[in-house]
C-alpha positions as CSV (number, residue, x, y, z in Angstrom):
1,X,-19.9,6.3,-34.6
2,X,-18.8,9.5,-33.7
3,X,-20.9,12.5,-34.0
4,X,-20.5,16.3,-33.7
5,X,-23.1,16.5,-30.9
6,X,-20.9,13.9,-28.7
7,X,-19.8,16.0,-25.5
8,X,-16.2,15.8,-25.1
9,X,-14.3,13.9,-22.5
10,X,-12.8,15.5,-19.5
11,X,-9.5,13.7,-19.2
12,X,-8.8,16.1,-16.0
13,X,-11.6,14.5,-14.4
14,X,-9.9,10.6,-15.0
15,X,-6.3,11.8,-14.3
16,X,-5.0,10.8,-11.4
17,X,-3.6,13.0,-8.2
18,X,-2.1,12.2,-5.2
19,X,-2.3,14.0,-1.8
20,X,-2.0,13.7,1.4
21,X,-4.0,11.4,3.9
22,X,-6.1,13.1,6.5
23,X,-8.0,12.6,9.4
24,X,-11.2,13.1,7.2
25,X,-10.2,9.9,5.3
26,X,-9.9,7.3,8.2
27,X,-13.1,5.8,8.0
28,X,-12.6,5.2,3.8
29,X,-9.0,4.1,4.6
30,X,-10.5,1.8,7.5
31,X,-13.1,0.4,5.2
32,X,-10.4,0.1,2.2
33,X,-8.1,-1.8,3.8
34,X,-10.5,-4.4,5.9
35,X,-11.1,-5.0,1.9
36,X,-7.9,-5.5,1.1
37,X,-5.9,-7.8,4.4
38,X,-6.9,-5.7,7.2
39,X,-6.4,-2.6,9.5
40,X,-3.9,-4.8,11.3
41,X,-0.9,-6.0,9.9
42,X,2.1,-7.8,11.0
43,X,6.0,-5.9,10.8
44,X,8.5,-7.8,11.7
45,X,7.4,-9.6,14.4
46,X,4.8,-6.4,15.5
47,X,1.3,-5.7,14.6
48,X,0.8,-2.4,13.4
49,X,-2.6,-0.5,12.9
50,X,-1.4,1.2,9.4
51,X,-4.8,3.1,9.2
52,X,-3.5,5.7,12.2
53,X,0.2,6.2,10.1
54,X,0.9,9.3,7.7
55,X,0.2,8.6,4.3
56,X,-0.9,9.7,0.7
57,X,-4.2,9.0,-1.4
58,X,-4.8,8.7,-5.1
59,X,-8.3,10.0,-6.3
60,X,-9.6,9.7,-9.6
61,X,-12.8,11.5,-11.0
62,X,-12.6,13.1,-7.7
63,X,-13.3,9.3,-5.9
64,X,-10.5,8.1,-3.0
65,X,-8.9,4.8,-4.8
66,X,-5.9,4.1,-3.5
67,X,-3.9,4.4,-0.3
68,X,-0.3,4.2,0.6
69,X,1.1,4.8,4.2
70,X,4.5,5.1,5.5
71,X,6.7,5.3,8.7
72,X,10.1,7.0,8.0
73,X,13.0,5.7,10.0
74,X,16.6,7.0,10.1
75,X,18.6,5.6,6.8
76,X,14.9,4.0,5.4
77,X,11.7,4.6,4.1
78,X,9.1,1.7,5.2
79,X,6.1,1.6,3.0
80,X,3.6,0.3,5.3
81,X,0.6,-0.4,3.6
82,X,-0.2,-0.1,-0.6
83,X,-4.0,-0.7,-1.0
84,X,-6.3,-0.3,-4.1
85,X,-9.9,-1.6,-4.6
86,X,-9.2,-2.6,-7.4
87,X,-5.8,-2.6,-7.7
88,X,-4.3,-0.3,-10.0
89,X,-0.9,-0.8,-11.3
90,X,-0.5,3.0,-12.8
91,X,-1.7,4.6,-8.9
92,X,0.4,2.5,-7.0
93,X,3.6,3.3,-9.3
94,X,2.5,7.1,-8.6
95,X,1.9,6.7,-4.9
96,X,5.5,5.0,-4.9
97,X,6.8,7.6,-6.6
98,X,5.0,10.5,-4.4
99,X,5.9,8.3,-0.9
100,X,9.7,8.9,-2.0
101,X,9.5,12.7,-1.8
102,X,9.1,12.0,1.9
103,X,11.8,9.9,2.5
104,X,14.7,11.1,5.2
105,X,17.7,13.6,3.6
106,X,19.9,10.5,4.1
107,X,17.6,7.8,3.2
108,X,19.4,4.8,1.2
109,X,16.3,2.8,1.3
110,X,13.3,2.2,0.8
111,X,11.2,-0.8,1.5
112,X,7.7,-2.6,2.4
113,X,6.6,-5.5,3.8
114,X,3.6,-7.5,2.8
115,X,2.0,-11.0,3.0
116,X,2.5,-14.0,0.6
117,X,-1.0,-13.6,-0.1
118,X,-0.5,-10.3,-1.3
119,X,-0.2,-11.1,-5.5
120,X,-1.2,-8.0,-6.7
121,X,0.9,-5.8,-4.5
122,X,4.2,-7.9,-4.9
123,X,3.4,-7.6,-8.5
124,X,3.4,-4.3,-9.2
125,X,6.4,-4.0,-6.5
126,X,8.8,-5.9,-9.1
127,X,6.9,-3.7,-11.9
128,X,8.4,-0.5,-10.3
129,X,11.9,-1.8,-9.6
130,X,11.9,-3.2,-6.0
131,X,13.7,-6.8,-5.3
132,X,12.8,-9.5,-3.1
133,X,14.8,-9.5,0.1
134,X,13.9,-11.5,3.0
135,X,10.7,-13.8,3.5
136,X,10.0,-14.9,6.9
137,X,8.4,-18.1,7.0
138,X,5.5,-18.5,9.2
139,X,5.8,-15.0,10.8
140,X,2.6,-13.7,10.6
141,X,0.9,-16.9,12.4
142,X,3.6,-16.7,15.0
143,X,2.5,-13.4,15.8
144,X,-1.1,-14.1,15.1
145,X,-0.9,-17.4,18.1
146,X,-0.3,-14.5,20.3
147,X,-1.8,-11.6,19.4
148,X,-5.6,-10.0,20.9
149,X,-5.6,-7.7,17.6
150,X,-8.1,-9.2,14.8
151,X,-5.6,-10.3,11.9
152,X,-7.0,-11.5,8.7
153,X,-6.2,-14.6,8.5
154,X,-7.1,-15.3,4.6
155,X,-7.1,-13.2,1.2
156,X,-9.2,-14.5,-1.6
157,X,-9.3,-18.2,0.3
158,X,-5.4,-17.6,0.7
159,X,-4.0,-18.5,3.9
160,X,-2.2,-15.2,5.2
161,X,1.1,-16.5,7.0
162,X,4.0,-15.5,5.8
163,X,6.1,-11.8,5.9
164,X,7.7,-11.1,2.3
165,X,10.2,-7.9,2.4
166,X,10.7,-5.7,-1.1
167,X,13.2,-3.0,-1.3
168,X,14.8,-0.5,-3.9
169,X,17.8,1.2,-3.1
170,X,17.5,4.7,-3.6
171,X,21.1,6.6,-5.6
């Protein structure tokens, strides 16, 4: 029951906003992302530390959620890492969204590249309008046979060994 002395809700306070990653949030996005498939990741053959890249971070209630880095490349925009703990569907779509505003003047592209044990984030990449494009088979163990960097090797007791690539062209 709802009475007159209930205090209000501040629904600035739960609203969402996005700004840029700093240096002050490495050891959050460090921590975040050994949560969520590791500092380390594999790209196309490479294994990239996407803690060190530019990037954007949701807050809500004034509390880091959700990170999204990003490498910009001549004709593309390569989203390099999307991670939530927990995932969020709503601050992913609005890190997507904000990552686009930095994409090159000629960019026709954009695209991301994540593991097939990745559910929640190939999920919400349909969600916002990206496509399946390429899946490398076996890619991330190749690199992983011959690799010193610590890879995670499972997600939630899913073997991590695949590379599955997700892109939207952009008008």
């Amino acid at each position: 029951m709802v009475t007159i002395d209930t205090p209000r809700m501040d629904l600035d306070a739960i609203q969402p906003s996005i700004r840029p990653y700093s240096s002050e949030d490495f050891a959050w996005a460090v921590e975040l992302l050994e949560s969520t498939g590791g500092r380390y990741r594999v790209r196309r053959g490479l294994v990239v530390d996407v803690a060190v890249l530019p990037g954007l971070i949701a807050e809500r209630g004034g509390q880091m959620v959700a990170l999204l880095t990003l490498a910009r490349h001549r004709e593309e925009l390569e989203l390099s890492v999307i991670a939530s703990a927990p995932f969020d569907d709503e601050l992913v779509g609005l890190l997507i969204d904000a990552a686009k505003t930095y994409a090159p003047p000629m960019c026709r592209r954009v695209y991301t590249i994540c593991s097939n044990a990745d559910f929640e984030v190939q999920r919400a990449l349909q969600r916002y309008g990206f496509r399946l494009c390429t899946a490398r088979p076996g890619a991330i163990d190749a690199v992983a046979r011959r690799s010193q960097s610590s890879l995670t090797r499972t997600v939630d007791g899913v073997p991590v060994r695949d590379e599955i690539e997700f892109d939207q062209l952009l008008p």
